[in-house]
C-alpha positions as CSV (number, residue, x, y, z in Angstrom):
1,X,-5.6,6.5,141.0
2,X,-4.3,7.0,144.3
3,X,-4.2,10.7,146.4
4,X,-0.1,10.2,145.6
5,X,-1.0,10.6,142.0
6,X,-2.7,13.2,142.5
7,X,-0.6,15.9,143.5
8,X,-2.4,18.7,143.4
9,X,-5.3,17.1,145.5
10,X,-2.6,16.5,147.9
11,X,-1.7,19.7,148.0
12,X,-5.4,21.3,148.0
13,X,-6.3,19.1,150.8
14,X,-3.4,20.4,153.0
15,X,-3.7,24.2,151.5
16,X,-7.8,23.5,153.3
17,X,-6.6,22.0,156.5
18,X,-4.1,24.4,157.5
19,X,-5.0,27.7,156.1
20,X,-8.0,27.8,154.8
21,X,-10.4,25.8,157.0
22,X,-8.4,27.5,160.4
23,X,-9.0,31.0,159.0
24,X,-12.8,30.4,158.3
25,X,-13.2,29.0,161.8
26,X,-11.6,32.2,163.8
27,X,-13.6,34.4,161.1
28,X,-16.9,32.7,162.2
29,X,-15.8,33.0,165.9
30,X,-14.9,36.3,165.8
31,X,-18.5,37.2,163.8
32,X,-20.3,35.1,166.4
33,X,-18.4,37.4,169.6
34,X,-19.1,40.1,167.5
35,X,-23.0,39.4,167.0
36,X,-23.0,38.5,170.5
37,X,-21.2,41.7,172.3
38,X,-23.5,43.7,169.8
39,X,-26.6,42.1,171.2
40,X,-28.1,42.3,167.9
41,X,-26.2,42.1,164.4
42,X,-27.4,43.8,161.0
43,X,-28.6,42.0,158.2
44,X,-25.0,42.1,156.7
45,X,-23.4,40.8,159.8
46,X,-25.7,37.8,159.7
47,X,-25.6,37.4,155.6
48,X,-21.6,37.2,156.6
49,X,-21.8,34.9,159.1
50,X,-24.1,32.6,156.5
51,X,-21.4,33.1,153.7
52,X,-18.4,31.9,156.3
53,X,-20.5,29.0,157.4
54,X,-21.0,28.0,153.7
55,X,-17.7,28.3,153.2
56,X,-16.6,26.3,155.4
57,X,-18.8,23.9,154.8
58,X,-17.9,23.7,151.3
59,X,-14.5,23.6,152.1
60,X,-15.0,20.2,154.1
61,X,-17.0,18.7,151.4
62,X,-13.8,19.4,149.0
63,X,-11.6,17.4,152.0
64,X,-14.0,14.9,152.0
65,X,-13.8,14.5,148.2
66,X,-10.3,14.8,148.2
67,X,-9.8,11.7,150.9
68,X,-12.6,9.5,148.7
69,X,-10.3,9.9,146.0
70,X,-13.8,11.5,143.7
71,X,-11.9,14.6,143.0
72,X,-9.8,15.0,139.1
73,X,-6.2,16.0,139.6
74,X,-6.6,19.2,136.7
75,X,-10.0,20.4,139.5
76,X,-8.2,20.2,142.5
77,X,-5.4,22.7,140.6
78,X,-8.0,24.5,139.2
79,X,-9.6,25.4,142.6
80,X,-6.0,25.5,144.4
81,X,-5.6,28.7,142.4
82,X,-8.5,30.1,143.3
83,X,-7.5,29.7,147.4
84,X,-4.2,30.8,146.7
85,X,-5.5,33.9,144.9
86,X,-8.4,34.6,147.6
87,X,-5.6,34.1,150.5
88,X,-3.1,36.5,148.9
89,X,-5.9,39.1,148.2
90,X,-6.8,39.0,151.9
91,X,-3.1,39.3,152.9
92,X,-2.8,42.5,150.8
């Protein structure tokens, strides 16, 4: 099955590359200046800066899934609506 059968794939890998991937990166810049203007960061800080990082790695690992074609059209909705939900929370 190609990625053009898989619409929702389609639309979960772009939904990553331009709004969830970009936002994760200037979240972990912005902890990183943050950390680094501090001179020291808390135990939260750096606990955040783990959880962005994981993120954003598993975020990639999704893309990559995506593009090797591994990833079930009904998964890729399923975790779609979960980005969608997360991004409108945040947006609230």
């Amino acid at each position: 099955m190609s990625n053009s059968e898989k619409p929702n794939a389609e639309k979960l890998k772009n939904f990553l590359l331009q709004e969830i991937i970009p936002d994760l990166e200037e979240a972990i810049d912005e902890m990183f200046a943050f950390i680094e203007k501090a001179k020291m960061a808390s135990i939260a800080d750096k606990e955040e800066l783990q959880d962005l990082q994981e993120m954003h790695g598993e975020c990639k690992e999704i893309v990559a899934e995506i593009e090797a074609g591994e990833m079930p059209d009904a998964e890729a909705e399923e975790i779609l609506k979960e980005f969608v939900e997360m991004k409108t929370a945040d947006e609230e």
